[in-house]
Structures are given as C-alpha cells and as structure tokens.
C-alpha atoms as one frame of an Amber mdcrd trajectory, in Angstrom:
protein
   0.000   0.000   0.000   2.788   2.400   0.713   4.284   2.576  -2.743   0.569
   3.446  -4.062  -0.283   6.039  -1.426   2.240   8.904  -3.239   3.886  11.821
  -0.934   2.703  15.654   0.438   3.885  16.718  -3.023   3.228  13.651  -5.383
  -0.230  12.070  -5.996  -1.284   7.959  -5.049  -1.630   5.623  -7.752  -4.446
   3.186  -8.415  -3.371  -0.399  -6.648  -3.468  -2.924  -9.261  -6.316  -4.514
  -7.257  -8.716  -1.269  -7.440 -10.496  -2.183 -10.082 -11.878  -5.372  -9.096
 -15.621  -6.684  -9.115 -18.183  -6.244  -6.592 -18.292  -9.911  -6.622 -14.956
 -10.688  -6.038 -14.722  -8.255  -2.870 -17.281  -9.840  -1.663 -15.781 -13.154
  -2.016 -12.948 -11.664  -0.969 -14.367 -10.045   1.880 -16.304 -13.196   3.330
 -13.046 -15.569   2.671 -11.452 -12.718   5.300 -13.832 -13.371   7.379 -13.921
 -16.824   7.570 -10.410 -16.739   8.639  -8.794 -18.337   5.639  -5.809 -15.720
   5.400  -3.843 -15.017   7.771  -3.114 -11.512   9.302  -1.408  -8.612   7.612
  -2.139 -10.328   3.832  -5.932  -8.502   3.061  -7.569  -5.512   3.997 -10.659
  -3.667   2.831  -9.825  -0.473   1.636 -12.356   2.653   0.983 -12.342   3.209
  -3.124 -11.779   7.283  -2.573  -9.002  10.078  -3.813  -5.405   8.693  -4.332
  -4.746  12.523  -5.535  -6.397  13.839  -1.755  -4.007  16.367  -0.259  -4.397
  14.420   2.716  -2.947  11.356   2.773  -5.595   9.785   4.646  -8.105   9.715
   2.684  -6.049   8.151   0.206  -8.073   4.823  -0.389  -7.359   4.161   3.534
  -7.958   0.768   5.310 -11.645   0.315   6.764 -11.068  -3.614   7.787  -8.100
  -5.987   8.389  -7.542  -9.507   9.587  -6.487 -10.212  13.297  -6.475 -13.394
  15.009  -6.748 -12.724  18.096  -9.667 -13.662  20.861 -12.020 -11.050  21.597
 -13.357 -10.546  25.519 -16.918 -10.688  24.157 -17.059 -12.422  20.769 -13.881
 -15.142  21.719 -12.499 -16.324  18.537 -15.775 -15.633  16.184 -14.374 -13.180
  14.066 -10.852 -12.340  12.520 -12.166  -9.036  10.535 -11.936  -6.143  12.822
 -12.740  -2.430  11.447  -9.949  -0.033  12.078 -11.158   3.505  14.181 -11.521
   5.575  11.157 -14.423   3.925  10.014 -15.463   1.961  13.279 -15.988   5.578
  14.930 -18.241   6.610  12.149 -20.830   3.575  12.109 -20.599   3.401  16.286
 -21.725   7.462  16.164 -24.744   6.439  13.314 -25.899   3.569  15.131 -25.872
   5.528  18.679 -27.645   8.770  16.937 -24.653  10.869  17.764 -24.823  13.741
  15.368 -22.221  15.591  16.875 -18.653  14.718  18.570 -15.872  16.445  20.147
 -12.276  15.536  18.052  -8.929  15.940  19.522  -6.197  17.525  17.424  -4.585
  13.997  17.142  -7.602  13.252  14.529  -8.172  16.319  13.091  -6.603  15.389
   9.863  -8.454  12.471  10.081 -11.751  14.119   9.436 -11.137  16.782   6.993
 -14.665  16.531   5.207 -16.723  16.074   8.788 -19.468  18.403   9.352 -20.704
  19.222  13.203 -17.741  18.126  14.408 -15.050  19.693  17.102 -11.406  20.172
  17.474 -10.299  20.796  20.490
C-alpha cells in the first residue's frame, strides 16, 4: 500500500487490485472473514481520492484480519474495522450527530461536518 499512497507533493496511484468486481470483494471479503488468510495479507480499503491532499483519505484501510480472541465475541471473528471507520458507524448507530475531536484526529476528518477540534 505504501508505494501506491504517493507523498505531500506527489499524488497515489491506483493499486493494481482497485479495479476489481463487486463480486470478487465480496468473495474476498467473506473468505477474510472466515479466517482463511492469515493476518497482515488482506484488507478492505475505501475506493476514494489517491490525488487527496491528505494522505488519509487516500483509499485508507476500513477492515483488516487479526487473530486474536475477543473478551466478548472469543475467537468468532478475525475481521476487525480499524477507528476511522469503526468511529463513524458506532456514532450512526448511537444517533450521535455531533462529537468532540482531539487535534490527534483532526486530519483524520477533513470533510466532517458538526464536528469539534479541540
């Protein structure tokens, strides 16, 4: 992913696996899931900007494979979202409309409305 993702000064290119079918992330996806690959080899990545100014919104990661047990779930799933997207769906679900960001994220929500820095 890092030799896609481009610089401050030099636009991301397309991964060569960008372009693929609906079908086949979904396969893809569910095959993750299942736990047939093992961690660090797949991760589902938002189709967005590689030519953002910020680099994070440069196609970033939204799920990736961890083995690990969970205190509530055990060992039921090895797909775990990363906090970028987990934080979005946790505010929908809960209603929040509105949050308070540190500056640690604030680059991390450049196209947020209603929300904070502090």
């Amino acid at each position: 992913m890092r030799q896609y993702r481009g610089t401050l000064t030099v636009p991301g290119e397309d991964s060569p696996y960008r372009t693929r079918s609906v079908a086949e992330n979904l396969d893809l996806f569910e095959r993750m899931r299942a736990g047939e690959f093992p961690d660090g080899t797949h991760t589902l990545r938002a189709k967005i900007d590689m030519a953002s100014g910020n680099l994070n919104m440069r196609d970033p990661v939204m799920f990736r494979i961890l083995h690990a047990s969970h205190h509530r779930t055990g060992d039921t799933w090895c797909v775990y979202p990363m906090y970028d997207y987990a934080h979005c769906v946790s505010d929908a679900i809960e209603g929040i409309t509105h949050s308070i960001c540190t500056l640690e994220f604030e680059d991390h929500r450049p196209c947020t409305t209603g929300s904070l820095s502090v």
